[in-house]
N, C-alpha and C positions, 0 to 999 in steps of 0.2 A: 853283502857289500855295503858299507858307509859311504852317502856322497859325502863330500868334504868340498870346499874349497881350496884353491894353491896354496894352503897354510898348515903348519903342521899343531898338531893336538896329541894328547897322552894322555891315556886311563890309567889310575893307578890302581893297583891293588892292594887290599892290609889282610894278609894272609895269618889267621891264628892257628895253635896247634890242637891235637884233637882232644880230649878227655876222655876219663873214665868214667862207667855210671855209679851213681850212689844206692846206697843201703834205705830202705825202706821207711818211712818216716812212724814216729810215735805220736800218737796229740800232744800235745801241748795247750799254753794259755787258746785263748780266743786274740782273734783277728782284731789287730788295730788298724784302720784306715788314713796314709798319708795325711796331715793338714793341710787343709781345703785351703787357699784363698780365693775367694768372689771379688769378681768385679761388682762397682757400685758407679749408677749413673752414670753406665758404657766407660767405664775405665778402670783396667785393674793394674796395680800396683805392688810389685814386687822385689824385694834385692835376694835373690840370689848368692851364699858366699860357698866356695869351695872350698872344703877345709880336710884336713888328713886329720884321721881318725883309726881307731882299733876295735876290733870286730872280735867277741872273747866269746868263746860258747863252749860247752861241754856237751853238748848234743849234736850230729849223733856221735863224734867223739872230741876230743878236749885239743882246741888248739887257738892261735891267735893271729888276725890276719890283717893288715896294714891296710887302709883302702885311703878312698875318697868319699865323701860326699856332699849333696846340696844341701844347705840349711837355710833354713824361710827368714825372713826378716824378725817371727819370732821366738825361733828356733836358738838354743846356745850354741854358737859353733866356739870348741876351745880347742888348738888346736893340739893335737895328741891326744884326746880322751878317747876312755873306752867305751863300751856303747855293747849292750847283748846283744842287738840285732843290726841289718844292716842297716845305715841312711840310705832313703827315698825321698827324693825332692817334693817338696808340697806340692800337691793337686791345684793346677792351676784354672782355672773352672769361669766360663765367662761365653757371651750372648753372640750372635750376629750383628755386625755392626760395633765394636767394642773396640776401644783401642787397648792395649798389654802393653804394658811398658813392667819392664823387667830390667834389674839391672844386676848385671852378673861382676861378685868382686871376688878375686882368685888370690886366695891366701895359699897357695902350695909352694912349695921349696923350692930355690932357687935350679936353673939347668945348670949342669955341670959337663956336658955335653956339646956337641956341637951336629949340626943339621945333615944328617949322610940319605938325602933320598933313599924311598924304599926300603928302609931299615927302623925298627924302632930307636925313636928319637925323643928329645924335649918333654920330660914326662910333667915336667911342672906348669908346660904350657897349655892351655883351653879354652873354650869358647862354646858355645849357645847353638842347638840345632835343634828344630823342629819335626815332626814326620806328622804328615795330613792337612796342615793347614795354607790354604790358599795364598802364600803371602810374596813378597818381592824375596828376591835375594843376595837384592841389594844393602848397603849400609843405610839406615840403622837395623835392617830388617834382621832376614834369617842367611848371613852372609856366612858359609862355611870356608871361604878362605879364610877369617880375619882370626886374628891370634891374640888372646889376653894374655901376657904374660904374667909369670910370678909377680904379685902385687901391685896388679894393675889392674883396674875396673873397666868396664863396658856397658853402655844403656844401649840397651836393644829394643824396637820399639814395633808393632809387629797392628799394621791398619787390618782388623779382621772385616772383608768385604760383607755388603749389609744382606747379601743372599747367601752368607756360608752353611753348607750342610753343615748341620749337627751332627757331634759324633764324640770317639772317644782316640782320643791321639795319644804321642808321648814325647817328651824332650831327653837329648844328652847331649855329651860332647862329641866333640868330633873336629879333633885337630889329628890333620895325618903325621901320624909318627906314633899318637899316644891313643889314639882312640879305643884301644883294642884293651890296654892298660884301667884307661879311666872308662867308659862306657861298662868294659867287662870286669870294672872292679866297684860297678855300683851307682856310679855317676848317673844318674834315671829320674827321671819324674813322669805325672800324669798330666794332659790337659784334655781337658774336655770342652765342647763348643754345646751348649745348652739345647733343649728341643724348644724351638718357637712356639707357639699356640695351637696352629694351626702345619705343623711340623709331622707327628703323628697323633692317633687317638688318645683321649683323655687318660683312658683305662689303661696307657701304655707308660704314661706318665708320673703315673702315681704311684708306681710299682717302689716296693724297696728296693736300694742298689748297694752292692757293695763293687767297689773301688777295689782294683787287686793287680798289683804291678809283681808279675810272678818272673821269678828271675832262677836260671838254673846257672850260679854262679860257680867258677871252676876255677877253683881257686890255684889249682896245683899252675894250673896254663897262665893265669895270671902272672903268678910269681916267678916262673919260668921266665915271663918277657919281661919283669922289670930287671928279673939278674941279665938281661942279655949283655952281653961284652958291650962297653963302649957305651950304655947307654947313662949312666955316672946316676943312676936311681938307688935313693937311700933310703925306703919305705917299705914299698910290699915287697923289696927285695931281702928286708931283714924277717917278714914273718916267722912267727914258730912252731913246730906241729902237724904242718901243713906237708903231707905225704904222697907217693905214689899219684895217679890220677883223681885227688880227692877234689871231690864236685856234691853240690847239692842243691834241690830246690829250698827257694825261702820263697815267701807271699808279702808281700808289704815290709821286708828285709828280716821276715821271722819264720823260723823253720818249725817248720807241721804247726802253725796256729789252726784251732778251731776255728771253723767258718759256720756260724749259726742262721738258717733259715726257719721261717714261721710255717709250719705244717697247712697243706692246702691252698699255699697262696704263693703265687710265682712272685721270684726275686732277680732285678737284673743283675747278673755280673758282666761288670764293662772290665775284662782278663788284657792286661799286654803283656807279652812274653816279652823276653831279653836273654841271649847266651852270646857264648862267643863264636861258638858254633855246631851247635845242635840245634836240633827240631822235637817238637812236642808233638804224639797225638794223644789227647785225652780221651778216655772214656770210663765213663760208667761202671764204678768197680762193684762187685756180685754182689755185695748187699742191697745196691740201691734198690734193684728189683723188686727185691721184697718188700721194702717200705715205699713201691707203687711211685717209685723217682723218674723223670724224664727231664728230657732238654730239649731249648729250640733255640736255630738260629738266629738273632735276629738283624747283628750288622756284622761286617767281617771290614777290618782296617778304616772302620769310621764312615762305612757307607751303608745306608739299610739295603737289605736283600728284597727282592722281586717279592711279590705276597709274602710280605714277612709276619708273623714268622715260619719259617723251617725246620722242618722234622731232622734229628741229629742223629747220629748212629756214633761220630768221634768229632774232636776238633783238631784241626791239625793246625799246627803256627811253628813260624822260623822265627828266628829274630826279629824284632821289630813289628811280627803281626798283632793284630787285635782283633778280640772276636767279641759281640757282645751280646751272652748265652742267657737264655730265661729257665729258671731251673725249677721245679717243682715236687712236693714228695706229699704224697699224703697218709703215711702212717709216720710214726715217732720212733727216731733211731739215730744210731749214724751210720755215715756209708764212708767210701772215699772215690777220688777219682783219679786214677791211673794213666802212668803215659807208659804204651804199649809199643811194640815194635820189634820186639822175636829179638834177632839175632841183628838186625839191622844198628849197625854203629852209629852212625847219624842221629840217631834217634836216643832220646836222655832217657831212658829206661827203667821206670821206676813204682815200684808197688805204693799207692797212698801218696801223690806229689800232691796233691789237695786232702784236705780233709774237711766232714760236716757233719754236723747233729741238725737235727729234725727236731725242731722247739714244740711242742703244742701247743693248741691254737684252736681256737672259738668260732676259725672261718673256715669256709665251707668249700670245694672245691669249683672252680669254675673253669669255662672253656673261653681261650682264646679268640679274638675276631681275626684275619687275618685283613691284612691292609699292605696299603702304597703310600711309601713316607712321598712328602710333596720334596722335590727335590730341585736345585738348581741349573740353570742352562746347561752348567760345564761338566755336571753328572750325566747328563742325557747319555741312553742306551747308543752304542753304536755297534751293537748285533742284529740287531733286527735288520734282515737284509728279505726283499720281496722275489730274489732273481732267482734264475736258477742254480742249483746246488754245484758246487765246482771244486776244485783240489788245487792247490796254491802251495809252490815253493819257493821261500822268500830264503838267501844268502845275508847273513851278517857278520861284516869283517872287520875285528879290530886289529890295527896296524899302526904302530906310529907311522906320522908322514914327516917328512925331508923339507927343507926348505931354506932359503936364502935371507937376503936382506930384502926383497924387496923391489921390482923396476916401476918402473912410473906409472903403468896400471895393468898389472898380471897380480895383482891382491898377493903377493908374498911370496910367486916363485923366482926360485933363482935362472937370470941370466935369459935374455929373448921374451920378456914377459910384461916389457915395457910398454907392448904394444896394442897391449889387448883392448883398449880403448879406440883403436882406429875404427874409422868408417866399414871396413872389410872388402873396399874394394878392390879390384884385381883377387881376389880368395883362389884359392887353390883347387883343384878336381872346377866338377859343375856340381849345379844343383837345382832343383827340380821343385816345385810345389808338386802335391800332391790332393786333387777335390776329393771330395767328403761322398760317400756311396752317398744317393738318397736316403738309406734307410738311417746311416751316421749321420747326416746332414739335419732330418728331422728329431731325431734324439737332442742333438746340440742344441736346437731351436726351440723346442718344446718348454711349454711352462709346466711345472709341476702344483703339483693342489694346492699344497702349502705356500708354494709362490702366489699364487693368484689369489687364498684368501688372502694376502697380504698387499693385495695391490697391484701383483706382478713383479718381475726379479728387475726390473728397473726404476721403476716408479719414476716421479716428476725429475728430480736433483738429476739425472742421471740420462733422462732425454736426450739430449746434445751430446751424450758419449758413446764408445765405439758397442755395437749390438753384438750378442752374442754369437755367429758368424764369424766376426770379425776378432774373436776373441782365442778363435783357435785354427790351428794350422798342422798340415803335416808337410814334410820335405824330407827326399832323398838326397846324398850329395856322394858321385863316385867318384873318386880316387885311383887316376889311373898310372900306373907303375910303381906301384905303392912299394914292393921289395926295393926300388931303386933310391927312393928317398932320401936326400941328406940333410934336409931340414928338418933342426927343434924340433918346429912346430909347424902347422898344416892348419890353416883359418877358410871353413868357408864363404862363399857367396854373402853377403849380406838378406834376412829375409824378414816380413814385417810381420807381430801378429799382437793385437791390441792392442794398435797404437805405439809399438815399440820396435825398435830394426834389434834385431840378433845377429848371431853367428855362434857357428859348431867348432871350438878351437880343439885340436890332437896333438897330440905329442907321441909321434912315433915310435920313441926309446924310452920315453915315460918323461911324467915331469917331476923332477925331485924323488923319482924311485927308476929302479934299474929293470928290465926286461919283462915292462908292463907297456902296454897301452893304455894313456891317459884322455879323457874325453871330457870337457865342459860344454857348456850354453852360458854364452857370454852377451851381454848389452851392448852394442854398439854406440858408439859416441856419448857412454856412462856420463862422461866429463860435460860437454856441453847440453844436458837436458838441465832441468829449470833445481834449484836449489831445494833438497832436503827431499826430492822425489824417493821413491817407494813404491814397488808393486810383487803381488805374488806371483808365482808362476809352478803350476805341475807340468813337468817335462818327463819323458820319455826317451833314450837315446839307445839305439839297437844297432849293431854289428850282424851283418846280415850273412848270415851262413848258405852255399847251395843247396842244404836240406834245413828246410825253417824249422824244422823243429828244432835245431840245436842252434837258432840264432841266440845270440847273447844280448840281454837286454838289462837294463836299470832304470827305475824311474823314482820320484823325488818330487818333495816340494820346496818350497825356498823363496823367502822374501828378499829379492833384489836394491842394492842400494847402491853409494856412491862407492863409498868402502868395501862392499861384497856385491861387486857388479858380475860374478863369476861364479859359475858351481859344477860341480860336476865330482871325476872320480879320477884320482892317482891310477889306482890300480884298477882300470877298467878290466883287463882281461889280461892274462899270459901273453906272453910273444911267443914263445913255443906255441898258443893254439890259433894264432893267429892264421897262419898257413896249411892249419887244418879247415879245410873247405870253405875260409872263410872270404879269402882272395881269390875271383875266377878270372881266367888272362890276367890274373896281376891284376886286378881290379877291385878298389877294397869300397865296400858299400854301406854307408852307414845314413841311417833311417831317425828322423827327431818328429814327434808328435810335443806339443806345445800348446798352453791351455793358460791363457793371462786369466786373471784372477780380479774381475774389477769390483771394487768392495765402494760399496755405498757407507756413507758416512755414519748412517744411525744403525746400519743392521750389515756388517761387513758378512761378505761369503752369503748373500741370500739373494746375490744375482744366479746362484749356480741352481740345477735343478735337484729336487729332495735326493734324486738315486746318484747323481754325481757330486753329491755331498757328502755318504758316506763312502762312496768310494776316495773320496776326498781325505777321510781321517784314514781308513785302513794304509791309507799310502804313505801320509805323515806320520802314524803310528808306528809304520814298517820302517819307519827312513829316519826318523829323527836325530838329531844330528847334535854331537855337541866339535862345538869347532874353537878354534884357538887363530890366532895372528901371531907371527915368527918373529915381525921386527918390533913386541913390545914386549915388557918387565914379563917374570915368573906368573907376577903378584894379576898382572892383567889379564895375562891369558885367562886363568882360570876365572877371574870375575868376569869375565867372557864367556867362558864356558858355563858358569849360575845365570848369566844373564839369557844365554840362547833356549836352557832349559826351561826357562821361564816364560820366553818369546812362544816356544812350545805350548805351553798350557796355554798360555791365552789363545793360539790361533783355535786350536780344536774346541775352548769354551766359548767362542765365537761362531763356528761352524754350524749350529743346531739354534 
């Protein structure tokens, strides 16, 4: 189950269709590697132009295929040329600390079309998206609502924070309608975030790399969606040649190039896959063996792995993965490397989708150090758990939610929702605090190691504020005649806990959905606390069944404010199970644990103790939430929803 606020939100989906596997690859030339641009004096500089092009190859048989691609600033983009292999946007390649400024100008054909939600749409329209890098998502940043249309430019500008891991990411488009079209018809590039000095070992650094944006591009599925009805596409809709489920891999947008390694001496390949929707597992096809070939792990999607590197047996990648593999051979040959997968359709299934020769070489074989890249806060481990082992079943429910204009302060439901701002006096049912066992009581209290090398979880600033105690609470609130109810909604008791008055708001019939039970934790007199106020809060809210094991429960984190002084869940439970044991004499019981979150100014989340820290992220990680507001534009919500996801990453790169 998704908390949500009284506002409704929508995930979309862009569903492509499946492919066939391809025919075996021959060698060919050698491998050409994308055009690097470097940043110089922390700032890289790039235009970006999108341009339609023709894709002509007689291998592995003769046909002509209408695409897109990025072309670099020194790249010729004309618009209709032919091209042997596919366009790959230039390798965009830059430090910690760097500003990228990029500016994407979109020379594709006009739409002829018009905008039908949830259908392929606007093939001429696109825009700029990132995968890996820690940036806003806001404008000028990595904003995937925003829309370049035909013949219009965009400076994207993208602040890389100055503790970014290094690693190997990838950019495309990604406008809903056409994503599917331009992403899976080639729209792709490489960035990469440099290793710092002291980032990993020297001897790691100096390795040779090849660059390889491996794309198992499916063509038939392509041209399929640009002919869809209604979609008014005049390009990859004309392709010619192009048959049955014909699909195949290319490497750097070239089919079976040579991949040349120096005999004895490990080489990185920094691989990102791209399909529209298959999966890759590589492995080691029967020759390598014998010319004494291996592989290791050593980052998977731009992150380094635990003692890296790791011993391989396959790599396995969807879409959008990255894996960055150290390969070795020490006799002279070629081999290939295979993506495997039996009978499995999912799976792009293919004898030789890489190929390599084994150069000789003067150098001598050597063994690996294994290491820990030095990584930043917001990468910190959150597995390492010290408690006892346990079995966790966590519910996640997408649902569009229902919702109104809007009352004076019920955050966007419709109708009786104006009120949710009152004081809560007179509240409905009673309600009960509930004290803390001792042994819960000294837990709460308790400083953890890492708090006290640090001074302790309050330090000076913080003195004069509410103690940990005081920071959390439990309360029951019964509800008696609860079948007889003809009220909306049902507001408890007012209750205090960190400095702040709540209340448990219900909707017995549901709020803005029908034959649910609906449950928030709401702010009291939101309205009259002091301007631009803000705090966290992990809550807990449980429906309390006469056999506990089948009480119903949810819990959540959520930054409370003026505008989102409300949280909780539409669809708490069935109303069919409501009356399954859940009401005794008609008495419905429902239970809120509550944990204010008071964040110190230099080091937020580090009044909490190390062990309810992480149980801290496992909750925000389980619960995370993207939300939307009812009574604003298309264009908002979703900049709403970039912006909560983002809210996201910071809280948890805060948390450790």
């Amino acid at each position: 189950m998704t908390p949500t606020s009284r506002q409704s939100f929508a995930i979309v989906l862009i569903v492509a269709t499946w492919a066939t596997l391809s025919a075996p690859f021959v060698h060919a030339a050698d491998l050409i590697e994308p055009t690097v641009v470097s940043s110089t004096s922390g700032v890289l500089t790039e235009t970006l132009t999108v341009e339609e092009y023709t894709y002509t190859t007689t291998t592995p048989s003769s046909f002509s295929f209408n695409t897109r691609g990025y072309f670099g600033s020194t790249e010729t983009s004309t618009a209709g040329q032919t091209l042997s292999a596919l366009k790959v946007g230039p390798t965009l390649k830059f430090k910690a600390g760097d500003r990228v400024d990029v500016l994407l100008q979109n020379n594709l054909e006009s739409n002829t079309d018009s905008v039908v939600m949830n259908t392929y749409h606007t093939p001429g329209t696109t825009n700029l998206h990132t995968h890996g890098l820690h940036i806003s998502a806001n404008d000028p940043y990595d904003n995937v609502m925003l829309k370049v249309e035909p013949g219009n430019s965009h400076q994207y500008q993208y602040d890389v924070i100055a503790d970014h891991a290094a690693g190997t990411h990838w950019y495309h488009a990604h406008v809903h309608g056409s994503t599917a079209l331009q992403a899976g018809g080639g729209l792709v590039g490489v960035l990469i975030v440099e290793d710092a000095a002291d980032e990993i070992p020297t001897e790691y650094q100096s390795l040779d790399e090849k660059v390889m944006m491996i794309q198992y591009t499916q063509f038939a599925d392509v041209k399929t969606i640009a002919s869809t009805a209604g979609m008014g596409e005049s390009w990859t809709s004309l392709s010619t040649g192009i048959t049955g489920g014909m699909a195949h891999f290319t490497t750097n947008g070239m089919y079976a190039p040579t991949i040349k390694i120096d005999q004895n001496e490990w080489t990185r390949l920094r691989m990102v896959f791209m399909a529209l929707d298959k999966v890759v597992e590589f492995q080691l096809g029967s020759a390598a063996a014998g010319l004494g070939c291996e592989w290791k792990l050593l980052a998977k999607d731009g992150v380094y792995v635990a003692a890296a590197p790791r011993a391989l047996s396959s790599v396995y990648m969807a879409p959008g993965n990255r894996a960055d593999v150290l390969i070795r051979c020490t006799a002279v040959g070629t081999f290939t490397v295979d993506s495997v997968g039996g009978a499995q359709t999912h799976i792009a299934t293919t004898t030789g989708a890489l190929n390599f020769e084994v150069v000789a070489s003067v150098s001598t074989a050597t063994t690996l150090t294994n290491f820990n890249a030095k990584i930043p806060n917001y990468l910190a481990t959150v597995n390492a758990y010290s408690g006892v082992a346990t079995t966790e079943t966590h519910s996640l429910l997408f649902a569009a939610a229902g919702g109104g204009g809007g009352g004076g302060g019920g955050g966007g439901g419709s109708g009786g929702s104006g009120a949710s701002g009152a004081s809560g006096a007179g509240g409905d049912g009673t309600l009960s605090v509930t004290p803390d066992s001792p042994a819960d009581a000294e837990w709460r209290a308790r400083r953890g190691p890492l708090d006290v090398a640090e001074g302790g979880p309050w330090g000076v600033e913080d003195a004069a504020g509410p103690q940990p105690m005081s920071m959390y609470g439990k309360f029951t609130w019964k509800i008696e005649n609860f079948s007889t109810i003809a009220k909306r909604e049902l507001r408890s008791n007012v209750f205090e806990v960190g400095g702040y008055k709540w209340y448990i708001l219900v909707y017995p019939q549901g709020c803005d959905v029908s034959n649910h039970l609906s449950l928030f934790l709401c702010v009291a007199d939101y309205d009259k606390l002091l301007p631009g106020w803000s705090h966290f809060a992990q809550f807990t809210i449980a429906v309390v069944n006469k056999d506990p094991k089948k009480s119903k429960y949810s819990d959540t984190l959520h930054r409370f404010c003026k505008k989102e002084h409300d949280w909780g869940w539409k669809k708490f439970m069935e109303l069919t199970k409501v009356l399954d044991g859940f009401t005794v004499a008609d008495t419905l019981v429902i239970k809120a644990q509550v944990q204010v979150i008071h964040e110190k100014i230099s080091r937020p989340f580090r009044c909490l103790d190390p062990q309810y820290r992480r149980e801290l992220v496992r909750v925000y990680l389980t619960n995370v939430e993207v939300r939307m507001r009812c009574n604003v534009s298309m264009r908002d919500q979703r900049r709403r929803a970039d912006e909560n996801l983002y809210q996201a990453f910071l809280v948890l790169s805060n948390i450790f």
